[in-house]
C-alpha beads as a LAMMPS data file, in Angstrom:
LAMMPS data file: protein, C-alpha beads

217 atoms
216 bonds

1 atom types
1 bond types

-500.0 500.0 xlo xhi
-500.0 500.0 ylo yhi
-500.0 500.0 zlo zhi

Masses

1 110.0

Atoms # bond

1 1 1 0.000 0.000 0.000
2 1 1 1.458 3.101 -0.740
3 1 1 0.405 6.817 0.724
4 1 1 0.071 9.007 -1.570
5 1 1 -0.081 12.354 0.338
6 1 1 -1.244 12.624 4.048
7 1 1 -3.183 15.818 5.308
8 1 1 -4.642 16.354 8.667
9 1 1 -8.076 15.634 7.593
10 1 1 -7.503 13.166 4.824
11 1 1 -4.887 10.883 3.030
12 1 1 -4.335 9.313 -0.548
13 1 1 -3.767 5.978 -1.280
14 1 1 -2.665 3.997 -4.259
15 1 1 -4.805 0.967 -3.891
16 1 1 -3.259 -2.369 -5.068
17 1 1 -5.233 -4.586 -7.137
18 1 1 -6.524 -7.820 -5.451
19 1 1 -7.942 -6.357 -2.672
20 1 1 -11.327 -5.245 -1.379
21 1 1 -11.500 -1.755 -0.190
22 1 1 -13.697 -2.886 3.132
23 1 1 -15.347 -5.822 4.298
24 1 1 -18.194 -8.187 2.973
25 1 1 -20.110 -11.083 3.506
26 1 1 -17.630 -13.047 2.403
27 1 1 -14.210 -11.467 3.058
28 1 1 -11.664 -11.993 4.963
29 1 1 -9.071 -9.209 4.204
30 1 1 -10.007 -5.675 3.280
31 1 1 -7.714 -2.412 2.719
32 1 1 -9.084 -1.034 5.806
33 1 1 -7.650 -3.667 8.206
34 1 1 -4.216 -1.588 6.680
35 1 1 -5.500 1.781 6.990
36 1 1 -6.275 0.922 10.288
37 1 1 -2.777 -0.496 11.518
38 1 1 -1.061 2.629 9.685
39 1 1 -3.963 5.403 10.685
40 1 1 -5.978 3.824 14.190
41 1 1 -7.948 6.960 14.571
42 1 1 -10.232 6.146 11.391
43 1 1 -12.142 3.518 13.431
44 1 1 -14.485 6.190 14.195
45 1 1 -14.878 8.451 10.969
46 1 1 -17.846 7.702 8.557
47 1 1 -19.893 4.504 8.811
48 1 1 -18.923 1.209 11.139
49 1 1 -18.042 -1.275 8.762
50 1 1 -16.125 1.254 6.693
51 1 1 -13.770 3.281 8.447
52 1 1 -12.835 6.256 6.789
53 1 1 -14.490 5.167 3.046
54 1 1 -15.870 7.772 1.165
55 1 1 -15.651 6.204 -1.855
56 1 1 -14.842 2.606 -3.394
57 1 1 -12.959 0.974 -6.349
58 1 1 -13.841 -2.781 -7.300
59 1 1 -11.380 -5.671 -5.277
60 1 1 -9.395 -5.993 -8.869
61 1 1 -9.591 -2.135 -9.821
62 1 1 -6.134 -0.317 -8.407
63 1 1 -5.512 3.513 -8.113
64 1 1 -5.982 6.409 -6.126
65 1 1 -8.610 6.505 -3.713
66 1 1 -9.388 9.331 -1.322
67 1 1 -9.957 8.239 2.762
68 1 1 -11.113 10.182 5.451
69 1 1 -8.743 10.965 9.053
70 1 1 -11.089 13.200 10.764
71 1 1 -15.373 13.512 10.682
72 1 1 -14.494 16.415 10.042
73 1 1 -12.383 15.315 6.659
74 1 1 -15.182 12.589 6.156
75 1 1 -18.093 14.881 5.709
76 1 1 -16.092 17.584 3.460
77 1 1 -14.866 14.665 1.094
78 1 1 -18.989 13.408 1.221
79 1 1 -20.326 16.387 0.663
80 1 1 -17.446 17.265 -2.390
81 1 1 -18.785 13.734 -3.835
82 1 1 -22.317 14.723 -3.679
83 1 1 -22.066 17.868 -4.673
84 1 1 -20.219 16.129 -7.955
85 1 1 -17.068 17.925 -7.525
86 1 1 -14.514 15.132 -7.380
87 1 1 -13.419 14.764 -10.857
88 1 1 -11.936 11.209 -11.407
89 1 1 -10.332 9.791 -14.288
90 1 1 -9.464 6.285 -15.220
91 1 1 -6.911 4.539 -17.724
92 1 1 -8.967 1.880 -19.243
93 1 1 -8.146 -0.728 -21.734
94 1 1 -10.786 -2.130 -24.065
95 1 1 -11.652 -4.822 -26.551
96 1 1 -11.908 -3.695 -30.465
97 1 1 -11.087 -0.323 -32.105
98 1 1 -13.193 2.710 -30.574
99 1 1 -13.652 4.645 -33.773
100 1 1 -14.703 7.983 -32.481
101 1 1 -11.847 10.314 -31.004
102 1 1 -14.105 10.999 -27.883
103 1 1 -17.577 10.531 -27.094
104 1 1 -19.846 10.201 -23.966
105 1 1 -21.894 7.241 -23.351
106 1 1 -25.375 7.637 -20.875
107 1 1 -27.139 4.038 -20.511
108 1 1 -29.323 4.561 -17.523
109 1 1 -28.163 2.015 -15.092
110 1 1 -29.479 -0.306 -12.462
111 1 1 -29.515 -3.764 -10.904
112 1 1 -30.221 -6.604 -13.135
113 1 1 -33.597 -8.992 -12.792
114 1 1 -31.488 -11.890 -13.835
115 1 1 -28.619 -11.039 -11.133
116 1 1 -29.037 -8.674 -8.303
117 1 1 -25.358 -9.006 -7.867
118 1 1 -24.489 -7.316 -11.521
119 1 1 -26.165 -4.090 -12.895
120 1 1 -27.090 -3.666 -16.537
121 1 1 -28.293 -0.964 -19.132
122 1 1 -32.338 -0.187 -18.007
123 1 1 -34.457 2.335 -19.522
124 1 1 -35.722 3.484 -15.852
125 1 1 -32.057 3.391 -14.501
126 1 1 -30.748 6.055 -12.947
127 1 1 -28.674 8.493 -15.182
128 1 1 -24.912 7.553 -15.707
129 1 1 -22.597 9.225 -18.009
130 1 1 -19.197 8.284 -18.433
131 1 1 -17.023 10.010 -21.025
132 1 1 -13.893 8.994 -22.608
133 1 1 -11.084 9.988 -25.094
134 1 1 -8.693 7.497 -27.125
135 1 1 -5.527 7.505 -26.097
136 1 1 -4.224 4.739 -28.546
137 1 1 -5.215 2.419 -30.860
138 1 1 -3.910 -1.155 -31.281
139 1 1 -4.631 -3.932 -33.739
140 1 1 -7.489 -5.340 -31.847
141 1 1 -7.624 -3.033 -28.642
142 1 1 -7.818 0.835 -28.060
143 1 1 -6.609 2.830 -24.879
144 1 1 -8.727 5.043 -23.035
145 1 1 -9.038 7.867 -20.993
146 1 1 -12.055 7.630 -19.128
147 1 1 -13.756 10.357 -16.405
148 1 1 -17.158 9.942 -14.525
149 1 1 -19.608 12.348 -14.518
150 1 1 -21.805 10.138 -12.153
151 1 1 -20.745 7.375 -9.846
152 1 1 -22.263 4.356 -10.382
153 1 1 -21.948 0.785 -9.407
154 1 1 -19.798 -1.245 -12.098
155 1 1 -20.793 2.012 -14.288
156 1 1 -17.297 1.912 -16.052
157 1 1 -17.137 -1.896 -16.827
158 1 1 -21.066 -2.260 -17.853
159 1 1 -20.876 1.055 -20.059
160 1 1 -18.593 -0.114 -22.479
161 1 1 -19.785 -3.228 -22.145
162 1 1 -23.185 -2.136 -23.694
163 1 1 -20.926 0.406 -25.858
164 1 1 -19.551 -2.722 -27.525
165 1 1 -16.032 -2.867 -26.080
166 1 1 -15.850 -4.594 -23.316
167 1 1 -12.905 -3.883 -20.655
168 1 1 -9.645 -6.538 -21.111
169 1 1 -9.965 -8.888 -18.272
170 1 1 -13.338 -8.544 -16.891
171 1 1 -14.449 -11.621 -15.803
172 1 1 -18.521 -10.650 -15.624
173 1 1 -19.563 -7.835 -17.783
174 1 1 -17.548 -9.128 -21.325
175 1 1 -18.759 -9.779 -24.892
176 1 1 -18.574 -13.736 -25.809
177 1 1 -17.080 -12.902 -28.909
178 1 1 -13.481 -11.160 -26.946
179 1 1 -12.125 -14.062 -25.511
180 1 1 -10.679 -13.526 -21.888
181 1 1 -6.909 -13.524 -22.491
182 1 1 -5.084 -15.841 -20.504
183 1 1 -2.408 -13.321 -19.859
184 1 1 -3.573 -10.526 -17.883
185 1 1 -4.919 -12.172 -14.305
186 1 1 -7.189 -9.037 -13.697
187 1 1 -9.264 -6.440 -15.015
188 1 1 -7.611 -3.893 -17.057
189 1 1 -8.965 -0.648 -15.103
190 1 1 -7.001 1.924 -13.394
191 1 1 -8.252 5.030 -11.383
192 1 1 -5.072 7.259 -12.555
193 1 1 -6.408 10.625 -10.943
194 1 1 -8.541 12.257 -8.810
195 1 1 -8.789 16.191 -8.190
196 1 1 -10.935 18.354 -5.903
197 1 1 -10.248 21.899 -5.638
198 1 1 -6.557 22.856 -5.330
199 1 1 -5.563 19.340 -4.544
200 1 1 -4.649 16.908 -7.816
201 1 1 -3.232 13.548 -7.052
202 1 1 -2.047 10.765 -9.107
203 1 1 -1.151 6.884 -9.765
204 1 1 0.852 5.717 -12.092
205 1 1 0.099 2.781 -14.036
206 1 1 0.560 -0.719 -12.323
207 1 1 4.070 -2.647 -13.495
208 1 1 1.635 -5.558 -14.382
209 1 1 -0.741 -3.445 -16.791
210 1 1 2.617 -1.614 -18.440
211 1 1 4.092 -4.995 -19.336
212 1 1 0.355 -6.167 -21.109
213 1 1 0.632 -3.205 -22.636
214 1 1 4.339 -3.098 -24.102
215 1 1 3.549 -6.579 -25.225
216 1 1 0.530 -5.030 -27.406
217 1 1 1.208 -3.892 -31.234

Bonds

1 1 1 2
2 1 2 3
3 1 3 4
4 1 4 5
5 1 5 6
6 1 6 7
7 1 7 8
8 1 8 9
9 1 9 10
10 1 10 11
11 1 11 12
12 1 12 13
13 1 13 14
14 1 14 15
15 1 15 16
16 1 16 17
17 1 17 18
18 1 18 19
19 1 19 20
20 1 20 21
21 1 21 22
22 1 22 23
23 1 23 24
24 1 24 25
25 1 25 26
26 1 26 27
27 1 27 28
28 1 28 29
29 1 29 30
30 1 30 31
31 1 31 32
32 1 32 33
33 1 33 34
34 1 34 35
35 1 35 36
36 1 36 37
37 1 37 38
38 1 38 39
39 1 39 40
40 1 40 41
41 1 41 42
42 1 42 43
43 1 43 44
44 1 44 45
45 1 45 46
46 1 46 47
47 1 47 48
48 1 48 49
49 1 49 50
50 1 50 51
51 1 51 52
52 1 52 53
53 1 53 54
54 1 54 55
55 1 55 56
56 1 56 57
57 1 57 58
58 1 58 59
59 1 59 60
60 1 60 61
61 1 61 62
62 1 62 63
63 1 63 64
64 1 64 65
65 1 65 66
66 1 66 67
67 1 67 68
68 1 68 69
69 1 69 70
70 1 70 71
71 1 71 72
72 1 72 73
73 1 73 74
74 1 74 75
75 1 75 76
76 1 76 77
77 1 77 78
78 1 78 79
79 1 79 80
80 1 80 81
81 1 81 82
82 1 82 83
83 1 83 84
84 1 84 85
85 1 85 86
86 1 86 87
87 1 87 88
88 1 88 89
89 1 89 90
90 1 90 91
91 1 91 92
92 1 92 93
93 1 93 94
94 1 94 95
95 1 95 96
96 1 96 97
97 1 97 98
98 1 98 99
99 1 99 100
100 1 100 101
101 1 101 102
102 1 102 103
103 1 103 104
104 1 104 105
105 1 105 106
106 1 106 107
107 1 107 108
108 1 108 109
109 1 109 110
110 1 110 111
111 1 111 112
112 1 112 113
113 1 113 114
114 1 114 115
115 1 115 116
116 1 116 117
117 1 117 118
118 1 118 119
119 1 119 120
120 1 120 121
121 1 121 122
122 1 122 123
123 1 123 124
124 1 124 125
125 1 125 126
126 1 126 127
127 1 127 128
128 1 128 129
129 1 129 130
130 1 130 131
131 1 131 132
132 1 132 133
133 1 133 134
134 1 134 135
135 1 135 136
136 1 136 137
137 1 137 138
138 1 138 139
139 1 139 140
140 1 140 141
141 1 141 142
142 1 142 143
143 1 143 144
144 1 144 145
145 1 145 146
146 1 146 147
147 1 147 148
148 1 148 149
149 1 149 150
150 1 150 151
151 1 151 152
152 1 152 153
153 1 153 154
154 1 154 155
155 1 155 156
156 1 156 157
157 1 157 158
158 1 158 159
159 1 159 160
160 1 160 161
161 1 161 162
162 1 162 163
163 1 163 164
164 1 164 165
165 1 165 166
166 1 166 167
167 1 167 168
168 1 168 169
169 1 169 170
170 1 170 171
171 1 171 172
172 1 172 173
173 1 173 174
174 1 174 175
175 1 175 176
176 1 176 177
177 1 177 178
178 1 178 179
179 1 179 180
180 1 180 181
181 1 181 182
182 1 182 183
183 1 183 184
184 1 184 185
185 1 185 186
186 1 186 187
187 1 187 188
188 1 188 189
189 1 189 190
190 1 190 191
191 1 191 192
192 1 192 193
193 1 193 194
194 1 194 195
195 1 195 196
196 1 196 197
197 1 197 198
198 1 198 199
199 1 199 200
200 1 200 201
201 1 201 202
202 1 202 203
203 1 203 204
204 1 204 205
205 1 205 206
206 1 206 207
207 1 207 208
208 1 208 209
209 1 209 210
210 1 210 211
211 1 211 212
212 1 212 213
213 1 213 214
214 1 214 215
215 1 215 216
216 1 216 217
């Protein structure tokens, strides 16, 4: 786990991949039992079972990711996220050539009547916009910059996946006709920044994610 920057209120972390960010029905070990060795007085800040969360990524998404030290921290970083003025921005590998330059893509989004445990495209979702920018094209894959307007569940990884170009190494939301490659042993999804007002923090790409992606032509 490395810190990132440490403030008073607040502290940065560059998540590993892997790992859940807190604790669920079925797991064991969560980033917070760290944060908690390293920073004891977030035991108390924001809700019981997630000490100091503010905000998640997915157990096989890495990057920065924002944690309350104080309350006081905790409910300026909530309020900042529900006031929509976190911007965060993702490097995102996908299946198949993305032919426009940019674009935004705004499936409504909710929880799927086949599997409460995925979400999916649904006309009475609740609006999700994620927009993106190519950063490279390769014979079979493009590059992506990626930043969330809203912050939905899976809302990355189920967008392009109804876009057409499903995220490299997704094991649940991928199109049967993009073979999982045997290569890459997770998701190819990175949270590379996140700013709020003055502050502007980064993480640089994984070693594991740079190698897949030297390998690529």
């Amino acid at each position: 786990m490395n810190i990132i920057f440490e403030h008073k209120d607040f502290f940065v972390v560059d998540k590993p991949s892997g790992i859940p960010v807190h604790h669920g029905v079925k797991t064991e070990r969560a980033l917070t039992d760290e944060l908690l060795q390293q920073y004891p007085e977030i035991a108390f800040v924001g809700e019981k079972d997630r000490p100091g969360i503010v905000h998640r990524l997915d157990q096989d998404v890495s990057g920065v990711l924002l944690v309350a030290r104080t309350k006081e921290g905790y409910r300026f970083l909530r309020t900042l996220f529900d006031e929509h003025k976190v911007q965060k921005e993702y490097t995102v590998l996908v299946f198949g050539k993305v032919q426009k330059p940019e674009g935004e893509i705004n499936f409504p989004l909710g929880r799927s009547k086949e599997d409460w445990r995925k979400i999916a495209t649904k006309q009475d979702g609740k609006v999700s916009r994620t927009l993106f920018e190519v950063l490279k094209n390769y014979q079979q894959y493009t590059l992506l910059k990626v930043r969330t307007i809203t912050g939905r569940t899976h809302q990355i990884r189920v967008h392009f996946y109804a876009y057409g170009h499903s995220i490299v190494g997704d094991p649940v939301y991928h199109i049967e006709r993009y073979s999982r490659r045997k290569d890459i042993s997770r998701i190819f999804l990175h949270a590379s920044k996140i700013s709020f007002g003055e502050y502007h923090f980064e993480a640089p790409l994984p070693h594991d994610l740079q190698i897949f992606l030297n390998r690529l032509y």
